[in-house]
C-alpha positions as semicolon CSV with decimal commas, in nm:
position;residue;x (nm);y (nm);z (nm)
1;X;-0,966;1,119;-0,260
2;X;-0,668;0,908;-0,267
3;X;-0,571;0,624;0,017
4;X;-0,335;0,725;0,288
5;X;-0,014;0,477;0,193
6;X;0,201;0,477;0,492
7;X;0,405;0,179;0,418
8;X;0,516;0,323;0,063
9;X;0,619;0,681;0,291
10;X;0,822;0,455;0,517
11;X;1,021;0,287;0,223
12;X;1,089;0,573;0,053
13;X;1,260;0,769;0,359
14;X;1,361;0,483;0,533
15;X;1,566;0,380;0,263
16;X;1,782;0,671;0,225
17;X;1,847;0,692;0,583
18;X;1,946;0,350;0,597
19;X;2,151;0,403;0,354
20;X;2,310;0,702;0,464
21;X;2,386;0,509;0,829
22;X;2,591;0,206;0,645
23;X;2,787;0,473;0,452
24;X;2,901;0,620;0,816
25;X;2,906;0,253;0,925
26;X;3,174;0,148;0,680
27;X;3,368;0,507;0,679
28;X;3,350;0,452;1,072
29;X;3,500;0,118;0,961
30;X;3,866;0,261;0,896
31;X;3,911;0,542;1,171
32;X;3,730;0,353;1,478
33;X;3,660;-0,042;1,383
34;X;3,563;-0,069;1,779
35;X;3,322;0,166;1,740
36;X;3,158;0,109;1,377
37;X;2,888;-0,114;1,509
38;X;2,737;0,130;1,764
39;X;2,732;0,367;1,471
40;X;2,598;0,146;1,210
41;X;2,307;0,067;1,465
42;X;2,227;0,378;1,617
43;X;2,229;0,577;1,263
44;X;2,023;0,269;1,149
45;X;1,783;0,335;1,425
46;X;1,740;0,712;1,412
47;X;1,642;0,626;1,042
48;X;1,358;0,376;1,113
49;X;1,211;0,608;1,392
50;X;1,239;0,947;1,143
51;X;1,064;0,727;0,898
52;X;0,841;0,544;1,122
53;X;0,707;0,904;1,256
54;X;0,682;1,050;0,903
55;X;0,511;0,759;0,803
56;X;0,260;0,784;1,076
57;X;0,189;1,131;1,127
58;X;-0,192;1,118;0,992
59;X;-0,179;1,484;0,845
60;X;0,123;1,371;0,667
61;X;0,099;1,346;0,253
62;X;-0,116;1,092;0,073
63;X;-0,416;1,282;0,037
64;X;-0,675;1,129;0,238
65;X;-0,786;1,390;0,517
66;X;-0,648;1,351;0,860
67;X;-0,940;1,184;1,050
68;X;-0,963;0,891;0,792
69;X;-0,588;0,876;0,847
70;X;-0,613;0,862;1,189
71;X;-0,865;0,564;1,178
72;X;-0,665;0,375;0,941
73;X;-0,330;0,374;1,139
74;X;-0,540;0,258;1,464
75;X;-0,731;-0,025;1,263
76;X;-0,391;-0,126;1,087
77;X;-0,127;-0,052;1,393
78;X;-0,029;-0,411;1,434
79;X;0,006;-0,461;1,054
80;X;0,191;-0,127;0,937
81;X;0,434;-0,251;1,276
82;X;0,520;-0,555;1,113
83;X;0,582;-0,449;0,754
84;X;0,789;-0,139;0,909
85;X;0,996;-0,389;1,124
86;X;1,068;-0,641;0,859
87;X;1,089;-0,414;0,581
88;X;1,401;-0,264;0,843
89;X;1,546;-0,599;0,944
90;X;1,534;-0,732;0,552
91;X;1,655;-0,395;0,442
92;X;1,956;-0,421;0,682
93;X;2,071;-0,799;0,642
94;X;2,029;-0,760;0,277
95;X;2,228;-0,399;0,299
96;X;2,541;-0,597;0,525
97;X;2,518;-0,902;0,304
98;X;2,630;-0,669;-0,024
99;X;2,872;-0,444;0,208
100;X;3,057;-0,776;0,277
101;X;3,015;-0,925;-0,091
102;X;3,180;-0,579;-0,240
103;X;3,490;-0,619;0,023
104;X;3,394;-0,343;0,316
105;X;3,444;-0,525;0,620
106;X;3,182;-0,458;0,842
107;X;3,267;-0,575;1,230
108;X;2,890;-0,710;1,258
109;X;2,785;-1,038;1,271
110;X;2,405;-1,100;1,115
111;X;2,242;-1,460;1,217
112;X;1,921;-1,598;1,247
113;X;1,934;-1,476;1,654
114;X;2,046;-1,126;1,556
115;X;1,770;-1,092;1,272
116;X;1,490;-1,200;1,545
117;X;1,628;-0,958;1,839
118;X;1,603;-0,660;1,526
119;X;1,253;-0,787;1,434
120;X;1,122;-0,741;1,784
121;X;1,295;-0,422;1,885
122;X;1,216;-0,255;1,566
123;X;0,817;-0,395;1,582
124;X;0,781;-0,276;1,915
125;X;0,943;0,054;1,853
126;X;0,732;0,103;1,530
127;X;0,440;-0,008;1,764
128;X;0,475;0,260;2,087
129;X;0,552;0,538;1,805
130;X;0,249;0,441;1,579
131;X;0,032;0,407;1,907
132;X;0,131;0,784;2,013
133;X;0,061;0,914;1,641
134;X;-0,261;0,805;1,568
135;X;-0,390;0,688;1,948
136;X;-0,367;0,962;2,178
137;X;-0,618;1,185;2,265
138;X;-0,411;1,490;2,088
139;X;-0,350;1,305;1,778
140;X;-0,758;1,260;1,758
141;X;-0,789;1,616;1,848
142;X;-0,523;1,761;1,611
143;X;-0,697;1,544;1,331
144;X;-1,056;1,646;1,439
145;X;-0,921;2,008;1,412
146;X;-0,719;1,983;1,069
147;X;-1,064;1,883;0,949
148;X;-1,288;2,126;1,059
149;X;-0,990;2,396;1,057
150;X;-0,936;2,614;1,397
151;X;-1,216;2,853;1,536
C-alpha cells in the first residue's frame, strides 16, 4: 500500500492555479491597473482552497485507503497547514519577484508585513478546510463507508 502524500497533491495543483491567477493578474494589469490586485489575490486564493480541498479529501489519490487517510490528516493537521501556507506565501513572493524582474508591473507591494498577514490567512484557511475534511463526523463516516463499501 502506498502513503497518502498530500503535500506533493497540493504542489502539483496549486501550482498551476497559481500560476494561472498571475497570468490574469498581469493581463488585468493593462485593461484595469486599479483592479489587478483584487484579481491577482482572489484567483490566488480560489487556487490554494481548490488545492487545499483536493489535497485533503482522504478518498482522494495516493493509494492508501480512506480511513488511514483520514487518521493521517487529523494527526498531521497542524503540519500539512503550515507547509500548505508557506509553500503559498513562498510560491507567491517568489512568483511577483520574477513578474517584476521580467518587466510586468504588478501594482502589489510584497514586504516582510504582507508575507506574515498571507502566512496566517492562508494557515488558518488551510486549517478550518483540513479540519472539515478529515474531522467531521461525515468525513469519518464517508471514510468508514468507502472501506467497508455501502450495504
Amino acid at each position: 500500500m502506498r502513503k497518502f502524500h498530500p503535500i506533493r497533491l497540493f504542489v502539483l495543483t496549486f501550482l498551476p492555479g497559481a500560476s494561472a491567477a498571475l497570468l490574469l493578474g498581469v493581463l488585468a494589469t493593462a485593461s484595469a491597473p486599479g483592479l489587478a490586485p483584487a484579481v491577482l489575490l482572489s484567483f490566488g486564493f480560489l487556487a490554494f482552497a481548490l488545492a487545499v480541498g483536493l489535497a485533503a479529501s482522504p478518498s482522494g489519490p495516493g493509494g492508501a485507503g480512506p480511513v488511514l487517510a483520514l487518521l493521517d490528516l487529523r494527526r498531521n493537521r497542524c503540519r500539512y497547514a503550515f507547509v500548505f501556507a508557506v509553500a503559498a506565501a513562498g510560491f507567491a513572493v517568489l512568483a511577483l519577484r520574477l513578474a517584476a524582474a521580467f518587466g510586468f508591473d504588478l501594482p502589489l507591494a510584497v514586504n516582510a508585513g504582507h508575507v506574515l498577514l498571507a502566512l496566517a490567512v492562508l494557515f488558518v484557511a488551510a486549517w478550518i478546510q483540513i479540519g472539515e475534511a478529515a474531522c467531521s463526523k461525515g468525513a469519518v463516516r464517508r471514510a468508514l463507508l468507502g472501506d467497508h463499501g455501502e450495504s
